[in-house]
N, CA, C and O atoms as CSV, one atom per row, in Angstrom:
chain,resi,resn,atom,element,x,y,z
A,1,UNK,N,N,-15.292,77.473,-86.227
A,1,UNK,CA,C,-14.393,78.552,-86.564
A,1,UNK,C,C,-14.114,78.461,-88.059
A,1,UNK,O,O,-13.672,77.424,-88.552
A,2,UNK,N,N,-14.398,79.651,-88.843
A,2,UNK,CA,C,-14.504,79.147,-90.467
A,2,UNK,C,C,-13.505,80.775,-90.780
A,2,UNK,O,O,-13.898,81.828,-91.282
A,3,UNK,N,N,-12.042,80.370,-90.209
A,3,UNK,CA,C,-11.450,81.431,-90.612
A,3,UNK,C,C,-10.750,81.427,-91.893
A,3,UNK,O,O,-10.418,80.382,-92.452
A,4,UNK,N,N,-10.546,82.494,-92.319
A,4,UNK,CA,C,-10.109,82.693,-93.780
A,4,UNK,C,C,-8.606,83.110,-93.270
A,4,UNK,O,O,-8.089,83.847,-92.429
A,5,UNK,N,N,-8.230,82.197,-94.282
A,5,UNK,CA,C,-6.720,81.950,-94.087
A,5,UNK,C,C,-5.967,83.216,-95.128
A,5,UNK,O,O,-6.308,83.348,-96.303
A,6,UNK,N,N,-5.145,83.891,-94.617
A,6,UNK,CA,C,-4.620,85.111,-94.713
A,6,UNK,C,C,-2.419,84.726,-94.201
A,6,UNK,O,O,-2.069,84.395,-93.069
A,7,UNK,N,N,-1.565,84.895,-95.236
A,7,UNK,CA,C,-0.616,84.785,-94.835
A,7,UNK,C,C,0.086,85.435,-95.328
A,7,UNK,O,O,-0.096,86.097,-96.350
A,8,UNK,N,N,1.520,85.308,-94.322
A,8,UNK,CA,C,2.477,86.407,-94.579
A,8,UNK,C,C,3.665,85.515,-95.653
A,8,UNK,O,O,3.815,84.302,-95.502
A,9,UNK,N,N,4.307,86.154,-96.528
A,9,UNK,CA,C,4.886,85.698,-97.069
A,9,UNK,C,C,6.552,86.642,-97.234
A,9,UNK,O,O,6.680,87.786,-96.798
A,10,UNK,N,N,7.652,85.893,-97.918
A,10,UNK,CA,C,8.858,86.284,-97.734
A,10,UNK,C,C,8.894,87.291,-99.492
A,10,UNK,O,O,8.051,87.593,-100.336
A,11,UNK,N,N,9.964,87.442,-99.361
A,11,UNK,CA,C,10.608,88.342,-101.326
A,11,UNK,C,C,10.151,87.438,-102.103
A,11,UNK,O,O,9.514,87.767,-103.104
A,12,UNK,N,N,10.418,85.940,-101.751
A,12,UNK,CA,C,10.084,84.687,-102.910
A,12,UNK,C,C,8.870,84.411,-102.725
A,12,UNK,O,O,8.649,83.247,-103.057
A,13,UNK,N,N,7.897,84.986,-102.315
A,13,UNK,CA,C,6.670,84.378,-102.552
A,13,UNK,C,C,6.482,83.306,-101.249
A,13,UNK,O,O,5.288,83.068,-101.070
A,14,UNK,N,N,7.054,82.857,-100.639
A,14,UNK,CA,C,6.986,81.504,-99.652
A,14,UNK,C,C,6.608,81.995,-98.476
A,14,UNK,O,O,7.074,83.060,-98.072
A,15,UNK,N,N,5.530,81.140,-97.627
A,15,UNK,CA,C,4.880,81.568,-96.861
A,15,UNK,C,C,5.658,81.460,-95.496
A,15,UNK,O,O,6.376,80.464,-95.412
A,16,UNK,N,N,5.646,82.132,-94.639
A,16,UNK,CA,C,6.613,82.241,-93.716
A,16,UNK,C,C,5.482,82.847,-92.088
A,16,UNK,O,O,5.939,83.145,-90.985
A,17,UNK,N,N,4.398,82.853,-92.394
A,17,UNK,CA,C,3.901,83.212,-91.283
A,17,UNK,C,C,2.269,83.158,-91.732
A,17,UNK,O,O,1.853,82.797,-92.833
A,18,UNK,N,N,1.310,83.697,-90.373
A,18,UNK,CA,C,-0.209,83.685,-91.161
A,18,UNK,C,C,-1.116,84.543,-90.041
A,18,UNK,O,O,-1.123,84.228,-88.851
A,19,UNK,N,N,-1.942,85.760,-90.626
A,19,UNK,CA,C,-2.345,86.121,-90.076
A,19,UNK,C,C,-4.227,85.793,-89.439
A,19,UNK,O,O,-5.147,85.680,-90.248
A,20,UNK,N,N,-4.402,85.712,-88.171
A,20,UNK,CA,C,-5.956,85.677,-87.429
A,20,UNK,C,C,-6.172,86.232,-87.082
A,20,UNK,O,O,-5.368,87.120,-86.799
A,21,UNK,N,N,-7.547,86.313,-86.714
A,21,UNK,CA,C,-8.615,87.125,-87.001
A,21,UNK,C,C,-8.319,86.942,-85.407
A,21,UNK,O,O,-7.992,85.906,-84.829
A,22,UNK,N,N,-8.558,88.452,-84.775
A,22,UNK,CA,C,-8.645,87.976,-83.323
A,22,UNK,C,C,-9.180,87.222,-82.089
A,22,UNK,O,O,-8.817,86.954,-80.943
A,23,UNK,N,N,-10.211,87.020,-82.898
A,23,UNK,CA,C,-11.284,86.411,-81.940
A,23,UNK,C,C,-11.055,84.395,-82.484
A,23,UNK,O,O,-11.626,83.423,-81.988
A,24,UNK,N,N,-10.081,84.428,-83.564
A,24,UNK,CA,C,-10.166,83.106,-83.958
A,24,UNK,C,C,-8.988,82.703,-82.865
A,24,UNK,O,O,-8.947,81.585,-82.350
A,25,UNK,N,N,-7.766,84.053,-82.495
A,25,UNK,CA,C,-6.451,83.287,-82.078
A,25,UNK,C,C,-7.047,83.207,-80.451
A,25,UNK,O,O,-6.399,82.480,-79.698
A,26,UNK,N,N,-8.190,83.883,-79.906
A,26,UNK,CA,C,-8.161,83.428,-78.428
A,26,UNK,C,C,-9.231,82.448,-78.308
A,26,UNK,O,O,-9.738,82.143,-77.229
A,27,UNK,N,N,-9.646,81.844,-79.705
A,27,UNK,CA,C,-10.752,80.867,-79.657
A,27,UNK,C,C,-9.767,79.470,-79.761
A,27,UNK,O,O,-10.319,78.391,-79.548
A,28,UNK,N,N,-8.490,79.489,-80.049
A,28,UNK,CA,C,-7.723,78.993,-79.933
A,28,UNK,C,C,-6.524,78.540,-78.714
A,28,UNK,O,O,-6.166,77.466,-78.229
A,29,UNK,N,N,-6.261,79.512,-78.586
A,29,UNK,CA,C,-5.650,79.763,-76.720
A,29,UNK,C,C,-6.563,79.062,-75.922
A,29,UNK,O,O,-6.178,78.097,-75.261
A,30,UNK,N,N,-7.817,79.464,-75.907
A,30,UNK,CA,C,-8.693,78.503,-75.083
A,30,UNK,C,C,-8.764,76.783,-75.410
A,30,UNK,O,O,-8.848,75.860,-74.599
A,31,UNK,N,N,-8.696,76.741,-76.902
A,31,UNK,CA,C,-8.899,75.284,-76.708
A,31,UNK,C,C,-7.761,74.687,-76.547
A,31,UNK,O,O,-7.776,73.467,-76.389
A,32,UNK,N,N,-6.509,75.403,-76.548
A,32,UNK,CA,C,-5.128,74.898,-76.680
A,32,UNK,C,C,-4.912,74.932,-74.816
A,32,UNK,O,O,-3.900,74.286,-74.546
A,33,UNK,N,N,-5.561,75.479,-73.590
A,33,UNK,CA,C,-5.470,75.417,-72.911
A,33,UNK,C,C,-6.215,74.440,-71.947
A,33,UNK,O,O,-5.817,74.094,-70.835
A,34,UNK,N,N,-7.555,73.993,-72.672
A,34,UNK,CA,C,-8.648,72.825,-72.330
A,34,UNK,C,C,-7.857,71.636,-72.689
A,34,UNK,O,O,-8.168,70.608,-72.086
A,35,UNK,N,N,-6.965,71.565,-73.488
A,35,UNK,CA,C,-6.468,70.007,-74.210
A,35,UNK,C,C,-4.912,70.198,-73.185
A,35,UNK,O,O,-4.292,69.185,-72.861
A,36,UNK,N,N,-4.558,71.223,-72.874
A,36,UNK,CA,C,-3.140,70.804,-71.523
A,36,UNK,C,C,-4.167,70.477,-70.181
A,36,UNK,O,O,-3.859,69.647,-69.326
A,37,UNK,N,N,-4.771,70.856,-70.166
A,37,UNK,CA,C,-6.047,70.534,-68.966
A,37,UNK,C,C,-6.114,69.184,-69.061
A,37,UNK,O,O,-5.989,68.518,-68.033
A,38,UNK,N,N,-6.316,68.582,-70.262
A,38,UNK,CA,C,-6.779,66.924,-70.278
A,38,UNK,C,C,-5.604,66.110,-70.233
A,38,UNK,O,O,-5.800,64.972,-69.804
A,39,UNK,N,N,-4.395,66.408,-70.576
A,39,UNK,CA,C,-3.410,65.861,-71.095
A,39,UNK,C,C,-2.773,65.438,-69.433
A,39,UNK,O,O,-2.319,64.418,-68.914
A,40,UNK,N,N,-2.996,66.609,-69.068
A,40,UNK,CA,C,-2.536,67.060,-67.350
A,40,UNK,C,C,-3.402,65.963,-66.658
A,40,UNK,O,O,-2.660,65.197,-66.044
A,41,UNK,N,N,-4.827,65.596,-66.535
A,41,UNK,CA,C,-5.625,64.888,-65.912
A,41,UNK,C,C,-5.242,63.473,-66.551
A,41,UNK,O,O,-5.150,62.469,-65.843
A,42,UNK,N,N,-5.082,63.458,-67.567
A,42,UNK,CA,C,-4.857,61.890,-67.946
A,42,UNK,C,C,-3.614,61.446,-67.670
A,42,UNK,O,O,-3.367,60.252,-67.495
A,43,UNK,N,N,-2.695,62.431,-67.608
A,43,UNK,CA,C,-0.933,61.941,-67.180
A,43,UNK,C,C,-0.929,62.311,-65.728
A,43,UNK,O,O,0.207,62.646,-65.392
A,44,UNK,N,N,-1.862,62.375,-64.671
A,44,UNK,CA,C,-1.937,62.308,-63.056
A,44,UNK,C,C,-2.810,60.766,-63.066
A,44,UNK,O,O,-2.394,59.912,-62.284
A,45,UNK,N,N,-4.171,60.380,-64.068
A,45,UNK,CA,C,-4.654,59.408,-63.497
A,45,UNK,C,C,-3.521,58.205,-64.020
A,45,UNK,O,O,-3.422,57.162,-63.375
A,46,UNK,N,N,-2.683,58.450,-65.239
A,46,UNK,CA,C,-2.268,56.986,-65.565
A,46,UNK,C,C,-0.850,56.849,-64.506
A,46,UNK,O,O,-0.318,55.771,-64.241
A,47,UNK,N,N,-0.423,58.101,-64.020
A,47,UNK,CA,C,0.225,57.732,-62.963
A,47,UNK,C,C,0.052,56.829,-61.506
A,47,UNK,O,O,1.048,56.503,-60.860
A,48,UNK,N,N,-0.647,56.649,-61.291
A,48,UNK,CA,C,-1.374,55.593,-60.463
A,48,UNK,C,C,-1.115,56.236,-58.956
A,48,UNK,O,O,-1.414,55.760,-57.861
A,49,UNK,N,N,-0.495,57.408,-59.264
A,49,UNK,CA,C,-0.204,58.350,-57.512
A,49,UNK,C,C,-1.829,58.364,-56.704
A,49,UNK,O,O,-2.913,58.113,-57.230
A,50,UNK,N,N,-1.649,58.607,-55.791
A,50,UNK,CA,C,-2.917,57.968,-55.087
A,50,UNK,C,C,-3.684,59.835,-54.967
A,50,UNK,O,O,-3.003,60.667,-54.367
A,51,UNK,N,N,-4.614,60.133,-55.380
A,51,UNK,CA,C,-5.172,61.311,-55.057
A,51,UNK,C,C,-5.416,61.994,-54.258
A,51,UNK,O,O,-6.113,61.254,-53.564
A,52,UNK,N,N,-5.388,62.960,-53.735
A,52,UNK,CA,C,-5.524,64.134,-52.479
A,52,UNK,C,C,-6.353,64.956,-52.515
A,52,UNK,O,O,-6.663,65.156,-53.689
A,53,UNK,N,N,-6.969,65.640,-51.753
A,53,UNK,CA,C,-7.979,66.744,-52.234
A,53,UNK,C,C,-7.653,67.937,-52.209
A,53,UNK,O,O,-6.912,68.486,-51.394
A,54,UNK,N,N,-8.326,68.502,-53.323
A,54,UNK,CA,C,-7.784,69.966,-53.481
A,54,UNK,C,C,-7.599,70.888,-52.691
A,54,UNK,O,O,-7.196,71.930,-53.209
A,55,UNK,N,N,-7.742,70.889,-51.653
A,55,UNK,CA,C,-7.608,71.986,-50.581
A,55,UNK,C,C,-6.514,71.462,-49.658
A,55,UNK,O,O,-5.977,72.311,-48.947
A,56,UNK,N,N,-6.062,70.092,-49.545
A,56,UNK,CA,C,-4.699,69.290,-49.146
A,56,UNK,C,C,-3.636,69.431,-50.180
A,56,UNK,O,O,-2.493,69.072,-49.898
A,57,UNK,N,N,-3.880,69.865,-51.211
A,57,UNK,CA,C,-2.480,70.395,-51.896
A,57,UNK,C,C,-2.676,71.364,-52.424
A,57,UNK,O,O,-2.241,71.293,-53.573
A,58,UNK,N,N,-3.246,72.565,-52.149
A,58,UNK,CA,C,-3.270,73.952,-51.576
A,58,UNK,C,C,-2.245,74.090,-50.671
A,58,UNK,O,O,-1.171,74.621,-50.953
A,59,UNK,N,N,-2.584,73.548,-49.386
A,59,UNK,CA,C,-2.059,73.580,-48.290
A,59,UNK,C,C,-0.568,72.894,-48.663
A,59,UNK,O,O,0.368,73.652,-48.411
A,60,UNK,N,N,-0.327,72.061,-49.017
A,60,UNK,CA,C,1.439,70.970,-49.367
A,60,UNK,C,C,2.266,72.502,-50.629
A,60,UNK,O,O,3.440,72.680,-50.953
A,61,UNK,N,N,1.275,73.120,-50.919
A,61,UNK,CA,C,2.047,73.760,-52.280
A,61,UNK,C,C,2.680,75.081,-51.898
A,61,UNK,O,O,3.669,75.697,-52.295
A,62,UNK,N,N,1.604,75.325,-50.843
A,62,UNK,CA,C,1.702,77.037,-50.481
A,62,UNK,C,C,2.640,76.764,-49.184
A,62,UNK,O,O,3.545,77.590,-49.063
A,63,UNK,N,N,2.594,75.934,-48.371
A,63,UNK,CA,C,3.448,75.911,-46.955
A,63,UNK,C,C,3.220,76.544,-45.899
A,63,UNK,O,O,2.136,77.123,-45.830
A,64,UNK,N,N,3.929,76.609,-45.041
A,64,UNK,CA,C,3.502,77.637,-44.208
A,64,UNK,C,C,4.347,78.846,-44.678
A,64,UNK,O,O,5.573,78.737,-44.711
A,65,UNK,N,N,3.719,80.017,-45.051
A,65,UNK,CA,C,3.519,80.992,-45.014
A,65,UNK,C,C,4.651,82.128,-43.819
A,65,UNK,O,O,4.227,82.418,-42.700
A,66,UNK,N,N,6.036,82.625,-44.311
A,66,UNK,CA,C,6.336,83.531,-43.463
A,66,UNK,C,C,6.700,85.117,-43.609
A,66,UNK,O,O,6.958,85.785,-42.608
């Protein structure tokens, strides 16, 4: 991603915000959503909780259904 940095600034000159290119801010969202993905998998394995399978907490999350 080789975006050109573009910002918003205040009366004094001081930068106060910054504008992207669109395709840079959801190239971002994505990787900002892959790294809570890992953060999430590494703070379940160092928890030492014993694992379940995904379709057993489907079932524990959703309940029964009325």
């Amino acid at each position: 991603m080789a975006a050109t940095e573009k910002y918003v600034v205040d009366g004094k000159g001081e930068r106060i915000g910054v504008l992207l290119d669109l395709n840079d801010y959801r190239k971002i969202l994505e990787e900002l959503e892959e790294l809570e993905s890992i953060r999430a998998y590494d703070k379940a394995k160092a928890s030492g909780d014993e694992a379940i399978p995904f379709e057993k907490a489907i079932e524990e999350i959703e309940g029964p259904r009325q």
